[in-house]
C-alpha positions as CSV (number, residue, x, y, z in Angstrom):
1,X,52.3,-14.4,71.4
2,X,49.0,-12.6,70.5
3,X,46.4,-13.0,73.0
4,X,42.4,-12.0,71.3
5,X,39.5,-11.4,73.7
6,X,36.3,-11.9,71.8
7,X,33.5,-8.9,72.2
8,X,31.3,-12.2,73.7
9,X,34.0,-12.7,76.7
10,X,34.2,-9.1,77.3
11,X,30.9,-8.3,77.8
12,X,31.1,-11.4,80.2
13,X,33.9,-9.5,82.1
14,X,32.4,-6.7,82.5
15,X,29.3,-8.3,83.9
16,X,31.4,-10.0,86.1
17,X,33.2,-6.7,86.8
18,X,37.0,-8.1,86.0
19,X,39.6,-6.5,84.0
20,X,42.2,-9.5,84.9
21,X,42.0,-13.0,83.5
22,X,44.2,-16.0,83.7
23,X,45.0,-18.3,81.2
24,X,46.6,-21.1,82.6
25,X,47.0,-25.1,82.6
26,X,44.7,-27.9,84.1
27,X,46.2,-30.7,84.4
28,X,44.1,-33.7,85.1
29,X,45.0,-37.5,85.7
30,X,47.1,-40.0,87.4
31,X,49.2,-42.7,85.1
32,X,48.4,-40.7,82.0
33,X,47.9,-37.0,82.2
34,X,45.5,-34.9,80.4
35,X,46.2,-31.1,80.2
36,X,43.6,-28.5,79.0
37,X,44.5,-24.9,78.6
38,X,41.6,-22.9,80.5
39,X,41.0,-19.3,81.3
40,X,39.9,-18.0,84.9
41,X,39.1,-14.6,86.2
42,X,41.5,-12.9,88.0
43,X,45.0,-13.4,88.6
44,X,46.6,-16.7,89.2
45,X,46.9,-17.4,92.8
46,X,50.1,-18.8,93.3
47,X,53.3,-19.1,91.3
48,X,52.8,-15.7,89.7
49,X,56.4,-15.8,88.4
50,X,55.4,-18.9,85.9
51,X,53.4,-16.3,84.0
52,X,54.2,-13.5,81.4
53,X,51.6,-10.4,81.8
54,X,49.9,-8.8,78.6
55,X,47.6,-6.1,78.2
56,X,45.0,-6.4,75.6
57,X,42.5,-4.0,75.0
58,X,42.1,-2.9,78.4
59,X,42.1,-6.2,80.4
60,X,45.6,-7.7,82.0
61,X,46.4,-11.2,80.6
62,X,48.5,-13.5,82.6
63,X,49.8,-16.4,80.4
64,X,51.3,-19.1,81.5
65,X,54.7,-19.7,79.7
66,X,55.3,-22.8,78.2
67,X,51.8,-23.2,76.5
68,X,52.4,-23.2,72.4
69,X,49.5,-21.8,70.1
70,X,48.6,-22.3,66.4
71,X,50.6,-19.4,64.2
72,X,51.1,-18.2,67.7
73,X,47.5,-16.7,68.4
74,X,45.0,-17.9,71.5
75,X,41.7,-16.6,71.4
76,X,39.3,-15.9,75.0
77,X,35.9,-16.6,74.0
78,X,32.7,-17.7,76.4
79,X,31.1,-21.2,75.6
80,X,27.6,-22.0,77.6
81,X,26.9,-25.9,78.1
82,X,23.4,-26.2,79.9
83,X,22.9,-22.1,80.7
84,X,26.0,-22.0,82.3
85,X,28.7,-19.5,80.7
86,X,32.5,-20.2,81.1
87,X,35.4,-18.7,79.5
88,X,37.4,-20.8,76.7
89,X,40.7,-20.5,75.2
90,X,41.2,-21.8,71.6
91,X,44.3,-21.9,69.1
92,X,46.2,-23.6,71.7
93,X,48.6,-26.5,70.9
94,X,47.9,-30.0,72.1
95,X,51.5,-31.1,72.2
């Protein structure tokens, strides 16, 4: 797996001062479930043996294994939706 972090979602790190992000699953709904791949800063905060750890350019990357990406790449970018900046993950598999 090949894991890119954008120049846009590094300089967001590093205003945020983190050098550990999270990519992880969101899993959302009640008869039929919705899961979104996300990416949070920091480390997860629980189950840290569900993820594999990367280093990429500087930053520690925990993965969540399991989670299938397009010619096996995921890139971290930042999207903003009404002034507010959040991290995104794309390349990532629906199913």
């Amino acid at each position: 797996m090949r894991i890119v972090i954008t120049n846009k979602a590094k300089r967001y790190l590093e205003r945020k001062n983190e050098k550990v992000l999270t990519i992880d699953l969101l899993i959302a709904g009640c008869c039929i479930e919705i899961a979104e791949t996300i990416a949070k800063i920091g480390p997860p905060n629980s189950d840290q043996h569900k993820f594999d750890v990367f280093e990429v350019d500087g930053y520690t990357v925990y993965f969540l294994r399991g989670i299938d990406a397009f010619d096996d790449c995921l890139t971290v970018t930042v999207s903003k939706f009404f002034g507010i900046e959040a991290m995104e993950v794309k390349g990532f598999k629906l199913l």
